[in-house]
C-alpha positions, 0 to 999 in steps of 0.5 A, spaced: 829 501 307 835 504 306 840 499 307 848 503 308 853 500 303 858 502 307 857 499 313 863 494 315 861 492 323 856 494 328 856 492 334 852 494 342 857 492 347 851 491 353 855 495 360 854 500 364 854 505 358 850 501 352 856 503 348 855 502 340 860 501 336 860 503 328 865 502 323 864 505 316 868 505 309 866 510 305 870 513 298 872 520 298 868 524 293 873 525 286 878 521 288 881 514 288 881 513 296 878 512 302 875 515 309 875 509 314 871 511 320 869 507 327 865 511 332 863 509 339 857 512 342 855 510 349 849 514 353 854 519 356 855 524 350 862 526 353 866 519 352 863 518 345 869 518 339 870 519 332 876 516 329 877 518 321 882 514 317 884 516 310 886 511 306 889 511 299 887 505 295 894 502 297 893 503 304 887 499 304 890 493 300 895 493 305 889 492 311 885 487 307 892 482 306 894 483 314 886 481 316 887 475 310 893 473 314 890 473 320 884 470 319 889 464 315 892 462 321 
């Protein structure tokens, strides 16, 4: 089994579009940064998304203190 260490979140939202949601961080290739990366799939190929996020190792820390902080409340 090939198990991706990547994978943050996945989630199949049931509605008129089966819409399937995946989000990924992976390391940038030589680097000491990050891309985050959400796709929302769904069965019409035409309102699928791809949204890259590219973070240096600063950037990150700052989102996993806010989602801490949220999370503490």
């Amino acid at each position: 089994m090939n198990i991706d260490e990547g994978a943050i979140f996945q989630q199949c939202v049931y509605d008129a579009d089966n819409r399937f949601v995946d989000l990924t961080l992976r390391p940038v290739f030589n680097s000491d940064a990050f891309t985050l990366t959400m796709t929302d799939t769904s069965n019409d190929e035409y309102l699928d998304m791809l949204i890259e996020l590219y973070l240096t190792r600063e950037n990150l820390k700052t989102v996993i203190d806010r989602l801490t902080k949220v999370l503490e409340k």
